[in-house]
C-alpha positions as CSV (number, residue, x, y, z in Angstrom):
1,X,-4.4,-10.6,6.7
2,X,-7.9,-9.1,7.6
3,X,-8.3,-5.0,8.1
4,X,-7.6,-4.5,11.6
5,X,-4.5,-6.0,10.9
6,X,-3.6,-4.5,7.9
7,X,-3.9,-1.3,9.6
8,X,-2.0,-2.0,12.5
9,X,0.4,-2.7,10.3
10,X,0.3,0.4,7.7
11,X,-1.6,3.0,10.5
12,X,1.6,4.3,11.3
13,X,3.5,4.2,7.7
14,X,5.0,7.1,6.2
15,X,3.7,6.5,2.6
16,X,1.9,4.2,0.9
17,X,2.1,3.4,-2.9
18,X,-0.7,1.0,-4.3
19,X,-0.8,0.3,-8.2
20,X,-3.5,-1.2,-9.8
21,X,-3.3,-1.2,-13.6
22,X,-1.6,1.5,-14.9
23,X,-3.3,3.9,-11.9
24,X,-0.5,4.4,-8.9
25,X,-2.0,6.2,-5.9
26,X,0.0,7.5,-2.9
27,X,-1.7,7.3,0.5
28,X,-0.1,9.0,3.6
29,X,-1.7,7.8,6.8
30,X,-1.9,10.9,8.4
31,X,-3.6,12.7,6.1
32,X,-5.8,10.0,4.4
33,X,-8.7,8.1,5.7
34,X,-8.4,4.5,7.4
35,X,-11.1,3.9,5.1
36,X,-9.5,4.7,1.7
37,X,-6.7,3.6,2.1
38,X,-8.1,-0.1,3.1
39,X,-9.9,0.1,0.4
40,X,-7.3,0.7,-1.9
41,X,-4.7,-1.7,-0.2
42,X,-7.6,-4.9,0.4
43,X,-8.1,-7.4,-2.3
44,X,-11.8,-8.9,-3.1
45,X,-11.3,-11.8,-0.5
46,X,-10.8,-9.3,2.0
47,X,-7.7,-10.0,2.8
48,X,-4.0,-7.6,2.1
49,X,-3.4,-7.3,-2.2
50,X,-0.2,-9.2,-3.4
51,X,2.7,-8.4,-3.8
52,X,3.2,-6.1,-0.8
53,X,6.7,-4.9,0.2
54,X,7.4,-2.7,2.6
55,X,11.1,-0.3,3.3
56,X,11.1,1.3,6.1
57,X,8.1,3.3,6.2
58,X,7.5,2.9,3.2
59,X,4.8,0.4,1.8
60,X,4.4,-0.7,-2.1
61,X,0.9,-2.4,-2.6
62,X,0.1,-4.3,-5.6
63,X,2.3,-4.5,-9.2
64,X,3.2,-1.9,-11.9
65,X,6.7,-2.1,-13.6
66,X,6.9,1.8,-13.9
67,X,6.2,1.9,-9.8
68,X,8.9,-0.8,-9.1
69,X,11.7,1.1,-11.4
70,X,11.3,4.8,-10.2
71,X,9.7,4.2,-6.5
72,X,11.4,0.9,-4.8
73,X,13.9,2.7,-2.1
74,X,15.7,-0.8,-2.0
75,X,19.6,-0.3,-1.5
């Protein structure tokens, strides 16, 4: 999934959570920059980091065990 898509899919998202490491960084779409926040949720190849869920509006970018116990708004 290139950046234009990407976007189209996150541009409108309430939050987004992207772990890398240990680091967790919350984005919200309205307030942060198309550009940071593609930078944060794009891999090397250019294309959307793995795994990425989404929950509404809510997306979850990238893996941390500590992000997937206290922030996944699964039912």
């Amino acid at each position: 999934m290139d950046a234009t898509a990407v976007w189209d899919l996150m541009g409108s998202a309430e939050r987004i959570v992207v772990a890398k490491g240990r680091r967790v960084e919350t984005f919200v779409p309205t307030e942060d920059t198309q550009e940071s926040i593609l930078k944060a949720v794009m891999g090397r190849s250019g294309s959307l980091r793995a795994p990425t869920v989404q929950s509404g509006g809510i997306f979850l970018v990238g893996f941390n065990s500590t992000l997937y116990e206290t922030e996944v708004p699964f039912a």
